[in-house]
C-alpha positions in Angstrom: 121.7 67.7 71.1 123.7 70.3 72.5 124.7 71.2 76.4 122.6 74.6 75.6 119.4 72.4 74.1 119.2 70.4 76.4 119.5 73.2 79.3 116.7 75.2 77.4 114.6 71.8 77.7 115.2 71.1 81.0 114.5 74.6 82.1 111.0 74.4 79.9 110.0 71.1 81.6 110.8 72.8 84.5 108.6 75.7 84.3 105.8 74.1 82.5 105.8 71.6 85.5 105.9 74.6 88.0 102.7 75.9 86.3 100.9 72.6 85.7 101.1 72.5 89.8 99.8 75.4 90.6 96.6 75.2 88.0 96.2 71.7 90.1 96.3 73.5 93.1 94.2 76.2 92.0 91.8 73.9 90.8 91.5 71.8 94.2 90.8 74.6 95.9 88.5 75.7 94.3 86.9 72.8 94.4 87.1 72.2 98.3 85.3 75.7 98.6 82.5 74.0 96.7 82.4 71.0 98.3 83.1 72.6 101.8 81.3 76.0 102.2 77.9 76.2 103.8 76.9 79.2 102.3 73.2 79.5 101.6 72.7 81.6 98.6 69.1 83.6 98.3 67.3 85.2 96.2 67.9 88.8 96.5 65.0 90.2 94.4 62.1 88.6 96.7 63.6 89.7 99.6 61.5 93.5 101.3 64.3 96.1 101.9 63.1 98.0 105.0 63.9 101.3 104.9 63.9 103.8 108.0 64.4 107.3 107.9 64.0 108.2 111.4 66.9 107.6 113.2 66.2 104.7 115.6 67.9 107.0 119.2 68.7 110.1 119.1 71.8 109.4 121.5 73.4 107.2 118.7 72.7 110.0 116.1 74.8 112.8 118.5 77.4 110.2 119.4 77.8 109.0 115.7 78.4 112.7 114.7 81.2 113.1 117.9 82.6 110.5 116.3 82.8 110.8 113.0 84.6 114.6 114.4 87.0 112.8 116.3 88.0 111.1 113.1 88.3 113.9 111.1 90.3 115.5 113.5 92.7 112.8 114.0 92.9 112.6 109.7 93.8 116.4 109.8 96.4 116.3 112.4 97.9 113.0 110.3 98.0 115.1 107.1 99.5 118.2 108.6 102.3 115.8 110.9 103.2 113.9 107.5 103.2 117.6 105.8 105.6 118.7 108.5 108.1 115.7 108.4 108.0 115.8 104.5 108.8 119.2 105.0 111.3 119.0 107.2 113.5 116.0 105.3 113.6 118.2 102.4 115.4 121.0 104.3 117.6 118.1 105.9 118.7 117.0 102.2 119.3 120.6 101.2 121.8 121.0 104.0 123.7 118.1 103.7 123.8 118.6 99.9 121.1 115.6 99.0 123.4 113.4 101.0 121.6 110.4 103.3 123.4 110.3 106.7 124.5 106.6 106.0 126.8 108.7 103.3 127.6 111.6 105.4 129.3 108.9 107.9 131.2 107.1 105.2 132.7 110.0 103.7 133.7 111.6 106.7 135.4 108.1 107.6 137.1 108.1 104.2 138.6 111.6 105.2 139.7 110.0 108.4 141.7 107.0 106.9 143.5 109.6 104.6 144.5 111.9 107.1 145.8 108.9 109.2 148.3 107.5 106.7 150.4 110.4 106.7 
């Protein structure tokens, strides 16, 4: 068997052992959540949905709607900031000629070094 067989088989027995582990793992855990969760399933066919259409207090209803304003507001203000900074990058690059500051500094340090030697 050659030095490149026997790599190749090492390396499958290797990854085949890798995955046989975490199908066992996979597998146990799955098996503690059986074993271990207290969930009580019900039926959800025999159990009466309740459905109200008047709101429940009025207060809620007006405070829900401030809210839900507030949000949107703050949503609005987040799209127009990201707009802006989007905006304004894109004018940075065009003045720097699409170069990143962390070039910008190197070059300018290359120019340095070969002004310096003489």
């Amino acid at each position: 068997m050659s030095s490149i067989q026997q790599g190749l088989l090492i390396t499958a027995i290797g990854m085949g052992l890798v995955f046989a582990v975490i199908i066992f793992l996979w597998g146990l855990m799955a098996l503690m959540m059986k074993v271990t969760s207290n969930e009580k399933k019900f039926d959800r066919q025999n159990t009466p949905i309740e459905e109200i259409d008047v709101p429940l207090v009025p207060e809620m209803q007006v405070a829900e709607g401030q809210r839900r304003a507030a949000a949107a507001a703050v949503a609005v203000e987040a799209a127009i900031a990201a707009s802006f900074i989007r905006h304004s990058k894109t004018r940075e690059g065009n003045r720097m000629g699409g170069l990143s500051p962390w070039q910008v500094v190197h070059r300018l340090r290359q120019l340095q070094q070969k002004n310096s030697r003489g």
